[in-house]
MARFI-373101 format. One record per residue (C-alpha): x, y, z; residue in three letters; residue number from 0. Coordinates in steps of 0.2 Angstrom, whole numbers. Layout:
! residues N
<node px="X" py="Y" pz="Z" seza="Ala" fifi="NUM"/>
...
! end
This chain:
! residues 281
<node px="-85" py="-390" pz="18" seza="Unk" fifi="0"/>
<node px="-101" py="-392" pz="5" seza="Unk" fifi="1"/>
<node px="-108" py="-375" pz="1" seza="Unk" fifi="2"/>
<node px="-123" py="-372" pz="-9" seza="Unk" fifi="3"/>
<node px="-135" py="-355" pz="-11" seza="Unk" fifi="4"/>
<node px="-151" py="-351" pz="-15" seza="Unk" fifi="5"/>
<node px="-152" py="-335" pz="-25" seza="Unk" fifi="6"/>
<node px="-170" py="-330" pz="-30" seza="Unk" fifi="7"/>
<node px="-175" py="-311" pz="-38" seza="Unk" fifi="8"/>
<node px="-186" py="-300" pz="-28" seza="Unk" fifi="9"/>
<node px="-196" py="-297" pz="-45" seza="Unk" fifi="10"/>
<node px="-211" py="-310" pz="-42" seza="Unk" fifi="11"/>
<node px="-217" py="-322" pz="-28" seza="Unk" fifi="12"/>
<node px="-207" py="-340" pz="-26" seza="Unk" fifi="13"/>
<node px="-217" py="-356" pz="-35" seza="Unk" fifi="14"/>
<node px="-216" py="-373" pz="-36" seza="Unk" fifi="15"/>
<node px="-202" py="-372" pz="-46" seza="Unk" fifi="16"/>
<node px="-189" py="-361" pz="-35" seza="Unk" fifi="17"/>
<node px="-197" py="-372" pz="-21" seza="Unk" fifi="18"/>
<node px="-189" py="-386" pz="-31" seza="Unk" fifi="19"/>
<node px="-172" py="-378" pz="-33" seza="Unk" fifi="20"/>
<node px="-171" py="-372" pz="-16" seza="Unk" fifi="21"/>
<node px="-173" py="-391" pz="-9" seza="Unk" fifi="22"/>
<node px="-160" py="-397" pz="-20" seza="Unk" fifi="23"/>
<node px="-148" py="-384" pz="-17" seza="Unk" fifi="24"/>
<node px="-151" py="-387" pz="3" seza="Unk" fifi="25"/>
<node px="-150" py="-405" pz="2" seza="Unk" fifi="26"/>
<node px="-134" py="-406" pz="-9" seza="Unk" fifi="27"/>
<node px="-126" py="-396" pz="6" seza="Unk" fifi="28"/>
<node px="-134" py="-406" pz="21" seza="Unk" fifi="29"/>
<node px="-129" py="-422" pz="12" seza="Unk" fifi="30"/>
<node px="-110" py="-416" pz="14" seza="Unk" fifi="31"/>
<node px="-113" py="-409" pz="33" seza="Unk" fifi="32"/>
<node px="-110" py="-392" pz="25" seza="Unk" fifi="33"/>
<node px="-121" py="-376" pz="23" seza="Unk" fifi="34"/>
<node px="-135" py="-367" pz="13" seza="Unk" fifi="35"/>
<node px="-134" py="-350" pz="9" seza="Unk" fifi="36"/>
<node px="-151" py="-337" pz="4" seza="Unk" fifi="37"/>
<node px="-145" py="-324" pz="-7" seza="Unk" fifi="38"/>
<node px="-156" py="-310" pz="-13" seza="Unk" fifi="39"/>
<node px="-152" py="-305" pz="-31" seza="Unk" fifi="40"/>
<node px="-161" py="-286" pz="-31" seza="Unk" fifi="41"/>
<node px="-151" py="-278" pz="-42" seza="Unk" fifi="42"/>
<node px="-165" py="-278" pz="-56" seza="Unk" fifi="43"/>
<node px="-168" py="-260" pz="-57" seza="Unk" fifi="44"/>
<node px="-188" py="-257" pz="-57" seza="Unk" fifi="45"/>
<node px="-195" py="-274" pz="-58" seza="Unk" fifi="46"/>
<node px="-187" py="-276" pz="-39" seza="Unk" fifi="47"/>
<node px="-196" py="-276" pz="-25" seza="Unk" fifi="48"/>
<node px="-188" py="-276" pz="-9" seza="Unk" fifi="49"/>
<node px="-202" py="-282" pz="1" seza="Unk" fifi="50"/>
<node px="-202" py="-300" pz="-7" seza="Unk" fifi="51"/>
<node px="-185" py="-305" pz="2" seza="Unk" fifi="52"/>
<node px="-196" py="-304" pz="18" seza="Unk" fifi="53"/>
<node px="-208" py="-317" pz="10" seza="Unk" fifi="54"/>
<node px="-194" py="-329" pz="1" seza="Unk" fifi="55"/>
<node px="-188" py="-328" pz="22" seza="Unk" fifi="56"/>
<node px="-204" py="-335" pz="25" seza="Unk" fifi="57"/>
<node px="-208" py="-347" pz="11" seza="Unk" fifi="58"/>
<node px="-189" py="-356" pz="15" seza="Unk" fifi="59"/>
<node px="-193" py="-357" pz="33" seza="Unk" fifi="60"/>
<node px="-213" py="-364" pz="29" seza="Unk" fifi="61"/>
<node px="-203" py="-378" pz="18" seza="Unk" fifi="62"/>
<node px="-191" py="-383" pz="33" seza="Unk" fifi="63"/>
<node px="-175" py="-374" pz="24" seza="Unk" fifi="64"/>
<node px="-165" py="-368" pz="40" seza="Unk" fifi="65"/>
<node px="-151" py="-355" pz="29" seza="Unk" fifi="66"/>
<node px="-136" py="-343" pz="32" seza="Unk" fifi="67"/>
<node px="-142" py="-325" pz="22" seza="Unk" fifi="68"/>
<node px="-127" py="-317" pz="16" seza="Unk" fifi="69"/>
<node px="-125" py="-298" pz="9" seza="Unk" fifi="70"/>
<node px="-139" py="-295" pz="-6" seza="Unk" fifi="71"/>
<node px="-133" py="-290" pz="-23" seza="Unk" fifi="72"/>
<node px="-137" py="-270" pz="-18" seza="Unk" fifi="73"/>
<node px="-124" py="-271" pz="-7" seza="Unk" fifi="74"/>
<node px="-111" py="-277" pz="-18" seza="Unk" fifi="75"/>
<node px="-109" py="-264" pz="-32" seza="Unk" fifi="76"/>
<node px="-93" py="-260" pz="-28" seza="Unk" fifi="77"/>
<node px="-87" py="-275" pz="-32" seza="Unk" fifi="78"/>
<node px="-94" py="-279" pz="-48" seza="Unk" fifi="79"/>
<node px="-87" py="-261" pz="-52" seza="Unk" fifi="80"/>
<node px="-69" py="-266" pz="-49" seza="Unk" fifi="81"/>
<node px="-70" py="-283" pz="-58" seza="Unk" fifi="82"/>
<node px="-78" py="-273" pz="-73" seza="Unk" fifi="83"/>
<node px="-64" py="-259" pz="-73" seza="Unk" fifi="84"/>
<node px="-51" py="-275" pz="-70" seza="Unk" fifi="85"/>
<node px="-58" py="-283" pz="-87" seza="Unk" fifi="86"/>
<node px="-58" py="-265" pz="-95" seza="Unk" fifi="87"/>
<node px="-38" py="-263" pz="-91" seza="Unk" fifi="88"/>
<node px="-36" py="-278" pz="-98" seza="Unk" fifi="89"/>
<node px="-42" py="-276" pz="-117" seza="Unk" fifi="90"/>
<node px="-56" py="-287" pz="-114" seza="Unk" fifi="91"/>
<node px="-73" py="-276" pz="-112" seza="Unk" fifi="92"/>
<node px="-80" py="-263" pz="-125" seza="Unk" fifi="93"/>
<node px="-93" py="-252" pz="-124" seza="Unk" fifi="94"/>
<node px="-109" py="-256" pz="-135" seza="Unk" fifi="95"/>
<node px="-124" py="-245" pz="-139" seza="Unk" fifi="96"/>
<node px="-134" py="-254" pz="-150" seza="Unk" fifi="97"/>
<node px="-152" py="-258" pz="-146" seza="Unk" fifi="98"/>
<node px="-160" py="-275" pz="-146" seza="Unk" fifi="99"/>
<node px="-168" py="-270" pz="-163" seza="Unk" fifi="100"/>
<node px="-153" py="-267" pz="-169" seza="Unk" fifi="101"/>
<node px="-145" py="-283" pz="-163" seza="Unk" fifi="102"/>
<node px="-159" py="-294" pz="-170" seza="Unk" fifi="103"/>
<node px="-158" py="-287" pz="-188" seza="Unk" fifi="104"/>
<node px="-141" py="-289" pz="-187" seza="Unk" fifi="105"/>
<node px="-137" py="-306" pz="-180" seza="Unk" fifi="106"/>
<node px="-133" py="-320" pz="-192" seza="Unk" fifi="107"/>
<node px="-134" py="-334" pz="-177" seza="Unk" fifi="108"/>
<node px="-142" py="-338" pz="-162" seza="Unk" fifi="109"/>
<node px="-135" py="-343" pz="-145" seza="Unk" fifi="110"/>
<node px="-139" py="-348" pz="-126" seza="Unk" fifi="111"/>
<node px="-145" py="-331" pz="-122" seza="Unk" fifi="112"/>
<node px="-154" py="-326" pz="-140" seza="Unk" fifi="113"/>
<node px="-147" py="-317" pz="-156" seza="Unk" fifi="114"/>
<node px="-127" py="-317" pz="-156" seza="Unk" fifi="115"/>
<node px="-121" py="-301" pz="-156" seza="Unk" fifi="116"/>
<node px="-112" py="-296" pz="-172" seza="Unk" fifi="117"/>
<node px="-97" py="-285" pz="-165" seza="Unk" fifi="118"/>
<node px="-104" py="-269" pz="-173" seza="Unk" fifi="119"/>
<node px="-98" py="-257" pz="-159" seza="Unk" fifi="120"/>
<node px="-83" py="-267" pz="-158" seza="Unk" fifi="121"/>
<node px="-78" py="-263" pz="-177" seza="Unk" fifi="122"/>
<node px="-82" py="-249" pz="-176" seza="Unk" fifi="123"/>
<node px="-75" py="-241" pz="-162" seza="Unk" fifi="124"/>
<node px="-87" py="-234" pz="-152" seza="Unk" fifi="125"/>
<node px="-85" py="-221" pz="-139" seza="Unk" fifi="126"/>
<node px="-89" py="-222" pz="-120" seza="Unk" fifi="127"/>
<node px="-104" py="-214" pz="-116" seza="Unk" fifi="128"/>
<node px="-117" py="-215" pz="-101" seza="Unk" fifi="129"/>
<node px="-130" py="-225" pz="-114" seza="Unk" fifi="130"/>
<node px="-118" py="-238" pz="-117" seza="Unk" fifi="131"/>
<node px="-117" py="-256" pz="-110" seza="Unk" fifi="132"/>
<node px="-100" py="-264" pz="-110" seza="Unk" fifi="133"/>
<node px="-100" py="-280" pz="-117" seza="Unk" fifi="134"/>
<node px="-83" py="-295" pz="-115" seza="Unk" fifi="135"/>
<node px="-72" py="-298" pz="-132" seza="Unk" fifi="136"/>
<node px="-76" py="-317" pz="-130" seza="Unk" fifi="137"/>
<node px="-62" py="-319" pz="-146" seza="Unk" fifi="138"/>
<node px="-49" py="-311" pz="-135" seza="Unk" fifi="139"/>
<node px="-55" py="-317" pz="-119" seza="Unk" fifi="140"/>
<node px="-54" py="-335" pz="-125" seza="Unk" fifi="141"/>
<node px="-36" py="-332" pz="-129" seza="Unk" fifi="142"/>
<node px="-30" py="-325" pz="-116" seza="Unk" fifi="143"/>
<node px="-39" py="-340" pz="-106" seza="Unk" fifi="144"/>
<node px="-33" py="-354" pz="-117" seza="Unk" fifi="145"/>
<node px="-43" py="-371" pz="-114" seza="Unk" fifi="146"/>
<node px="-52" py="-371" pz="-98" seza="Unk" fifi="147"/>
<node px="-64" py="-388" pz="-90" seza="Unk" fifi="148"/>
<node px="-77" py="-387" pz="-78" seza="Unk" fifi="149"/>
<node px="-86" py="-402" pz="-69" seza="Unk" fifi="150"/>
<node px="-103" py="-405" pz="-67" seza="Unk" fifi="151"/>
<node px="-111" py="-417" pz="-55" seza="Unk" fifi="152"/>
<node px="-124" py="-425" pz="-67" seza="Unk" fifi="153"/>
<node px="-113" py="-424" pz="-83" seza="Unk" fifi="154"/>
<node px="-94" py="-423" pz="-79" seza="Unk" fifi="155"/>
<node px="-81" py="-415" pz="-88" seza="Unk" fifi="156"/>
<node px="-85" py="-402" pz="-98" seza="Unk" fifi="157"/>
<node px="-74" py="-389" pz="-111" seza="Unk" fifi="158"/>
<node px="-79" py="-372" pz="-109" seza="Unk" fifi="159"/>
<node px="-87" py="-367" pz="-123" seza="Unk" fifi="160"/>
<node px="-89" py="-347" pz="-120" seza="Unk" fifi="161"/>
<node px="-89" py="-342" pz="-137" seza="Unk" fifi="162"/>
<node px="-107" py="-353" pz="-141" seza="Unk" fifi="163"/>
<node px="-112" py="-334" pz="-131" seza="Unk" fifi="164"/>
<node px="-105" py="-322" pz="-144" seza="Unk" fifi="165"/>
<node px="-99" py="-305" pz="-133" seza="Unk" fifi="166"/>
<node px="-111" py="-306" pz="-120" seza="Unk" fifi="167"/>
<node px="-114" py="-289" pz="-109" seza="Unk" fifi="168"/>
<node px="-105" py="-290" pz="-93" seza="Unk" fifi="169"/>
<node px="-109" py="-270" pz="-87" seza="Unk" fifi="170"/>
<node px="-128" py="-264" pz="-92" seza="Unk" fifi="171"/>
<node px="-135" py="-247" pz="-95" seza="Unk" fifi="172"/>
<node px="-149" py="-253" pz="-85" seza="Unk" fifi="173"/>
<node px="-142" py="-260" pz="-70" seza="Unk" fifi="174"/>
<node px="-124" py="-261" pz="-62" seza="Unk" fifi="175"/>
<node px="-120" py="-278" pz="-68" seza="Unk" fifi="176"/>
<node px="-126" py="-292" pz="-79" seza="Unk" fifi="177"/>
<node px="-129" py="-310" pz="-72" seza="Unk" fifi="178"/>
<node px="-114" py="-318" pz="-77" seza="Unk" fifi="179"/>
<node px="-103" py="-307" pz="-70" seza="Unk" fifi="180"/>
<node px="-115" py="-303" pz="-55" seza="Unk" fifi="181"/>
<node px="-118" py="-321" pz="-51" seza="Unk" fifi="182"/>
<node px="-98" py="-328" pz="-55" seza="Unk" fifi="183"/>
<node px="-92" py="-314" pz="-41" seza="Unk" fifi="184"/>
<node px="-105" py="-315" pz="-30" seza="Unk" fifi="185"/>
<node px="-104" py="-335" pz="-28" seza="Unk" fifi="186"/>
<node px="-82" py="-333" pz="-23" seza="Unk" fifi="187"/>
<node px="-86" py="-321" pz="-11" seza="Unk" fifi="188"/>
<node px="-98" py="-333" pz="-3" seza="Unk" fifi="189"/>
<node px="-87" py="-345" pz="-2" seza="Unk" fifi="190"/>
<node px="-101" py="-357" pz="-15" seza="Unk" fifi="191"/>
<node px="-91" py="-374" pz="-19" seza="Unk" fifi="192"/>
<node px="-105" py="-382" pz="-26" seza="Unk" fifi="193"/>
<node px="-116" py="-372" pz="-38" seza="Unk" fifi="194"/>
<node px="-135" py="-378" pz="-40" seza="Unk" fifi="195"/>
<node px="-147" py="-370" pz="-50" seza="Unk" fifi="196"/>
<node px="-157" py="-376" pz="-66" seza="Unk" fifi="197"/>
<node px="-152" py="-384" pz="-81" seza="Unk" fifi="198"/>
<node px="-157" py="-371" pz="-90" seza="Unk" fifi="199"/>
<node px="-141" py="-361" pz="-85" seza="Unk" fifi="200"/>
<node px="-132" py="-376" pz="-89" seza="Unk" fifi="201"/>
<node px="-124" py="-366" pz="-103" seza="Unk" fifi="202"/>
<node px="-120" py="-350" pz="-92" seza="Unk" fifi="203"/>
<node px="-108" py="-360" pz="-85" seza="Unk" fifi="204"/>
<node px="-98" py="-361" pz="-100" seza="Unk" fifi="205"/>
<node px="-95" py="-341" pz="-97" seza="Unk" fifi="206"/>
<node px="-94" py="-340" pz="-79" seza="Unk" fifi="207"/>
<node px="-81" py="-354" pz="-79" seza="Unk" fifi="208"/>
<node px="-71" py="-343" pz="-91" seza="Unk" fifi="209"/>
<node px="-73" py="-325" pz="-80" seza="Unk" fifi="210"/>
<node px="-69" py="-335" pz="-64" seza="Unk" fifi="211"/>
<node px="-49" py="-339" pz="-74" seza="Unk" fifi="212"/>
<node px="-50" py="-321" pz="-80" seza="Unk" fifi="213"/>
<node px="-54" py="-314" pz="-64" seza="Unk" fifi="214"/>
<node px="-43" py="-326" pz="-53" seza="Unk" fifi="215"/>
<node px="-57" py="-334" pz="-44" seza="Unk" fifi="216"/>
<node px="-57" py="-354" pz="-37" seza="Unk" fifi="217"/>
<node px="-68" py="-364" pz="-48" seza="Unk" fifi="218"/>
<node px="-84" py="-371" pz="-40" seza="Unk" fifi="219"/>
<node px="-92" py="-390" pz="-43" seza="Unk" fifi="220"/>
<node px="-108" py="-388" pz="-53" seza="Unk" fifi="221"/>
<node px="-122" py="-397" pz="-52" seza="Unk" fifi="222"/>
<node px="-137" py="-392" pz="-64" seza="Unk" fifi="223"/>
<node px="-155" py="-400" pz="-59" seza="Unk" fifi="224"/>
<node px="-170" py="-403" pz="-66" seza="Unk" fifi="225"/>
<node px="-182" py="-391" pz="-68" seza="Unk" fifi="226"/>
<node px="-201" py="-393" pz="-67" seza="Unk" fifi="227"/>
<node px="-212" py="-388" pz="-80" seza="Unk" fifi="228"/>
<node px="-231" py="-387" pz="-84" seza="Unk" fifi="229"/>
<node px="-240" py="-400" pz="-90" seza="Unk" fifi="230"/>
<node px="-238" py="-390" pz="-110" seza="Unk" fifi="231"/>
<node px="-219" py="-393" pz="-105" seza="Unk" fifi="232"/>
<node px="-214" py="-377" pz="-102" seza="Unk" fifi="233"/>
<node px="-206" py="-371" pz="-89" seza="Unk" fifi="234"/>
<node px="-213" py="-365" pz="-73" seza="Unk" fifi="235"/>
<node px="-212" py="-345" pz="-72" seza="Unk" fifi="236"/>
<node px="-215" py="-330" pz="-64" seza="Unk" fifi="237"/>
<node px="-222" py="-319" pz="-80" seza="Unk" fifi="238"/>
<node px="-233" py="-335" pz="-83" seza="Unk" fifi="239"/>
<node px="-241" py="-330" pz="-65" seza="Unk" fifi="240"/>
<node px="-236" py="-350" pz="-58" seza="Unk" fifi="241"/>
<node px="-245" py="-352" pz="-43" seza="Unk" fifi="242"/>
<node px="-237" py="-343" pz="-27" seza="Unk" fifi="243"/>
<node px="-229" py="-354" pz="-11" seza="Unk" fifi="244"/>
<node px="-236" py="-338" pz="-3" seza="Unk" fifi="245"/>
<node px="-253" py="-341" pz="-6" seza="Unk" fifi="246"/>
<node px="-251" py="-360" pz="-1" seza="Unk" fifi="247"/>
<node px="-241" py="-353" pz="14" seza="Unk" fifi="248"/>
<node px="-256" py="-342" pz="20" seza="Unk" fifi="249"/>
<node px="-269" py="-356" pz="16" seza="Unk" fifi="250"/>
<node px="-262" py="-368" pz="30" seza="Unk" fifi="251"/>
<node px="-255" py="-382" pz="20" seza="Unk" fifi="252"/>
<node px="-242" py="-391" pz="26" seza="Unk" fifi="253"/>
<node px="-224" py="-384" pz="21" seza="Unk" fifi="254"/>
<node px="-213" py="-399" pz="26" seza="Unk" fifi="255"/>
<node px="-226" py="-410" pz="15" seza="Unk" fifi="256"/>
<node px="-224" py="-401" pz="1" seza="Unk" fifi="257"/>
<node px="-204" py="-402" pz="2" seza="Unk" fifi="258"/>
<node px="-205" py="-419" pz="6" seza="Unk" fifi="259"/>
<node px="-215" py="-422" pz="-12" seza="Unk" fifi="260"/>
<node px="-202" py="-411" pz="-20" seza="Unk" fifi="261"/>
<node px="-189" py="-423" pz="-12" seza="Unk" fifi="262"/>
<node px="-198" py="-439" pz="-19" seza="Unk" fifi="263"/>
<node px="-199" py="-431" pz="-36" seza="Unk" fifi="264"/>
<node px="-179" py="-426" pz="-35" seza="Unk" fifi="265"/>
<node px="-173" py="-444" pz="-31" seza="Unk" fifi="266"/>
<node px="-183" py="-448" pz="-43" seza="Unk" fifi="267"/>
<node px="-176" py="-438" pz="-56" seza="Unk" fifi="268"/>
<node px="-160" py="-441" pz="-47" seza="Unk" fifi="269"/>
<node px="-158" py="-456" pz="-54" seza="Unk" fifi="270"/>
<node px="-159" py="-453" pz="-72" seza="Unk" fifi="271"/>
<node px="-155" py="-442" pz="-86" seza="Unk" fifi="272"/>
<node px="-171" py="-432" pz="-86" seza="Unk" fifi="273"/>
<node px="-170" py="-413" pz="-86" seza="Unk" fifi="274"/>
<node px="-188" py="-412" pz="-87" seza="Unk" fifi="275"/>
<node px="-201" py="-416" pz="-72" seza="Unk" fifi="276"/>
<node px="-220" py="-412" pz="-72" seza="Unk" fifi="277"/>
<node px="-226" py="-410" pz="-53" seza="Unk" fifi="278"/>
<node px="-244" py="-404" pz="-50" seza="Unk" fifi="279"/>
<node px="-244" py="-390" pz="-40" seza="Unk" fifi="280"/>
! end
């Protein structure tokens, strides 16, 4: 059976844009007869607010989205702990306490995520301590893992490329786990055969791909969408203050219209190579 999820952060009201991802991740399941999943990710530290998941709840159901909620990110800590003290018995994490600062003026490249991370701590052999995130030896991991694929719906075959990520943290000072390792466990517990998000995490699945053969976990189909942008062509986004379903919710417009718009504009893209859409709000 087709299973898809929906995972939004508690740190700022849904938009257009996670409108957009939510149809396409519901529809990719109802297509197959199968299921949609609402997972809150509100492991964030500060910036989370519990009382948004009651919202999201609200905005899916105004849109016509019937899901199955499983267990928030909060309530798995536990396991994101083991699978961190797994890679750690393996050889394959080390603990980091360089700031960003330090990082930037050090890093020669830049990746997926921002300035590659140089090894410093790893060099030099730093020491556990309670400021330290712990961060995955992508050089040994990639060994150990030898050449791994992953499919995506919209672009096939691909060859996991991991190392385009440099050592990327996987335990933060900040918060019990990073997204990668967060979002990889979470999706196997859910049982997730078919992972839709964004485009723009189309190259996060070059590491998930490679934790899920470290960490012995199946191996999802992806299937990255488009992802609506303003009319400057940048991406719809919570810290830009993009327009709230919320607010649209409470003003009495039509929910199912507003999916059924976002559906035209997804077959739409559909069809094409686009990664791209601008869709007026």
């Amino acid at each position: 059976m087709t299973i898809t999820r929906f995972a939004p952060s508690p740190n700022g009201p849904l938009h257009l844009g996670h409108a957009f991802s939510a149809i396409a991740s519901h529809d990719r399941a109802m297509r197959d007869s199968g299921e949609f999943l609402l997972r809150i990710e509100d492991i964030d530290g500060a910036r989370s607010r519990p009382e948004l998941a009651d919202e999201f709840r609200a905005d899916l159901a105004w849109l016509g989205l019937a899901c199955r909620e499983v267990p928030a990110q909060s309530q798995r800590i536990a396991s994101y702990r083991a699978a961190a003290d797994n890679l750690r018995a393996m050889g394959l994490l080390y603990p980091c306490t360089c700031t960003r600062a330090e990082i930037a003026a050090a890093a020669h490249t830049q990746g997926p995520d921002g300035p590659i991370y140089p090894g410093t701590c790893l060099r030099r052999g730093a020491r556990p301590n309670t400021e330290a995130a712990w961060r995955l030896d992508i050089e040994q991991a990639a060994i150990l893992a030898g050449p791994l694929e992953w499919t995506d719906e919209r672009r096939g075959v691909q060859q996991a490329r991991p190392e385009m990520f440099g050592d990327v943290v996987l335990w933060r000072k900040d918060a019990p786990a990073s997204y990668h390792l967060a979002a990889t466990l979470d999706d196997a517990a859910d049982g997730v055969t078919h992972v839709t998000r964004g485009v723009d995490l189309f190259h996060a699945s070059h590491i998930h791909r490679l934790l899920q053969h470290l960490l012995g976990l199946p191996v999802p189909t992806w299937h990255h969408h488009p992802v609506l942008v303003e009319s400057d062509g940048r991406k719809l986004a919570k810290r830009r203050d993009a327009p709230a379903i919320a607010d649209r919710r409470r003003a009495g417009e039509d929910g199912r219209a507003v999916a059924a718009e976002v559906r035209s504009a997804l077959f739409d893209t559909g069809i094409s190579q686009s990664d791209a859409l601008t869709l007026q709000p």
